[in-house]
DOBAPA-83077 format. One record per residue (C-alpha): x negated, y, z negated; residue in one letter. Coordinates in Angstrom, 1 decimal. Each point is the difference from the previous one (the first is absolute). Layout:
N
((X,Y,Z),"A")
...
# end
This chain:
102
((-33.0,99.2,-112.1),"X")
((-2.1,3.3,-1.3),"X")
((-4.1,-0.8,-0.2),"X")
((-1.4,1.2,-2.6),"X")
((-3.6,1.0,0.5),"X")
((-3.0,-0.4,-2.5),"X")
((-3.2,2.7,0.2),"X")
((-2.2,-2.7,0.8),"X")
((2.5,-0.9,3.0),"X")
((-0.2,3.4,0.9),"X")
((-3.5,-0.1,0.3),"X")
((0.0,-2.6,2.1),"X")
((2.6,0.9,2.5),"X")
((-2.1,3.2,0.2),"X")
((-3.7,-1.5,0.2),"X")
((1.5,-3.5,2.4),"X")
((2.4,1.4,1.9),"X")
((-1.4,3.7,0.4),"X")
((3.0,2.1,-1.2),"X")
((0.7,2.0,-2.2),"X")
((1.4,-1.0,-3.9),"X")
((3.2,1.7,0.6),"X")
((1.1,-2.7,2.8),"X")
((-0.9,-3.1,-2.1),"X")
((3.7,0.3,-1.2),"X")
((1.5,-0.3,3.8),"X")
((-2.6,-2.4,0.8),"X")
((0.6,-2.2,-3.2),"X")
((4.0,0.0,1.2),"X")
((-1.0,-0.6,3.4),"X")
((-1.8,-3.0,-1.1),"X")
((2.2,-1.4,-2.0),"X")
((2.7,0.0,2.1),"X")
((-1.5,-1.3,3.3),"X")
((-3.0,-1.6,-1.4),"X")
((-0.7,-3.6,1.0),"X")
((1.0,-2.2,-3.0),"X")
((-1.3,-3.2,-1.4),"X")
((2.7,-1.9,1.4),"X")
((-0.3,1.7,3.4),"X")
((-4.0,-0.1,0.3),"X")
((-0.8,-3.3,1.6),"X")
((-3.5,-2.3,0.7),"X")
((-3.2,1.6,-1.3),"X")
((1.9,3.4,-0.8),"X")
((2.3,-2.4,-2.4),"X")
((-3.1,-1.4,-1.3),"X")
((-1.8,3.1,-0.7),"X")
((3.2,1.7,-1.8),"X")
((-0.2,-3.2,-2.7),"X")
((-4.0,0.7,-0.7),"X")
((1.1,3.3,-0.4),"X")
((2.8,-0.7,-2.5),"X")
((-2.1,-2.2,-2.1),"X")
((-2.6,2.2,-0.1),"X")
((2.0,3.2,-0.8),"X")
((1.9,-1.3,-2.8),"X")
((1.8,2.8,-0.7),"X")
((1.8,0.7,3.4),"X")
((3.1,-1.9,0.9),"X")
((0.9,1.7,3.3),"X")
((-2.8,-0.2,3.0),"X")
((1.1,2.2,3.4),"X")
((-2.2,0.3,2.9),"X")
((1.3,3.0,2.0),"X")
((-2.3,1.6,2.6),"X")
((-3.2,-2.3,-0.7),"X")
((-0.3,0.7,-3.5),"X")
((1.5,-2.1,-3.0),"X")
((1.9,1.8,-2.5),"X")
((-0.3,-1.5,-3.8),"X")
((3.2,0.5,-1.9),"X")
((1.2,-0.9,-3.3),"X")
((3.9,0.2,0.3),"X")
((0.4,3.2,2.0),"X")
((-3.1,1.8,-1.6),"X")
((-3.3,0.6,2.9),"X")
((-2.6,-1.4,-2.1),"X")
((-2.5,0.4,2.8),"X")
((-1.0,-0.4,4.2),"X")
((-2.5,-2.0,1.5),"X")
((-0.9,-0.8,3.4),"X")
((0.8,-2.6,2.2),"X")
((-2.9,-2.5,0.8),"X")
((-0.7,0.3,3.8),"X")
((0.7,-3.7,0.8),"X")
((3.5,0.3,-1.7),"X")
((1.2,3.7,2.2),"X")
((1.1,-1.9,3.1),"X")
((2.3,-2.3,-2.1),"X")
((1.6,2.9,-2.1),"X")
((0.9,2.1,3.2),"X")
((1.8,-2.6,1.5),"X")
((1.7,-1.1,-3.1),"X")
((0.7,3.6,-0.7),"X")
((1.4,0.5,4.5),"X")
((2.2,-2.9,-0.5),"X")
((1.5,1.5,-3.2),"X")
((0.5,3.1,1.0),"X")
((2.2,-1.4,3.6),"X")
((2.3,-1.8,-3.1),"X")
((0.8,3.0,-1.4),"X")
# end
């Protein structure tokens, strides 16, 4: 799957993550790929991943890959947030375990 990357996602990755715009587009693919899913998160990170949804209507595919959540519609990066700090410890060891699967 290609990401396709909005402006506003762009922004983002650049002001969140600290690089520049021309990487959201790796970034994005990188996410979406080996992002934690819904069905993968687990206990609060599960729990915070459905206020998310309900809140943010308009994205369909949540991926938290290197402590911050990715909010996609389809395979378009609407935007990047950050982790909670309470939530970090979960998502690295969800994230360990699924990269020994692979």
């Amino acid at each position: 799957m290609e990401a396709i990357v909005t402006n506003h996602a762009k922004q983002r990755t650049k002001d969140r993550l600290g690089v520049s715009k021309k990487i959201a587009d790796k970034i994005a693919n990188k996410a979406l790929e080996h992002g934690i899913t819904h069905a993968q998160a687990k206990g609060n990170l599960r729990h915070y991943l459905d206020k998310l949804y309900l809140t943010h209507k308009n994205a369909n595919n949540l991926r938290v890959y290197n402590r911050k959540i990715y909010l996609f519609r389809g395979t378009v990066l609407i935007t990047v947030i950050n982790l909670p700090n309470n939530l970090i410890n979960i998502a690295d060891k969800i994230q360990k375990n699924i990269a020994k699967e692979q």
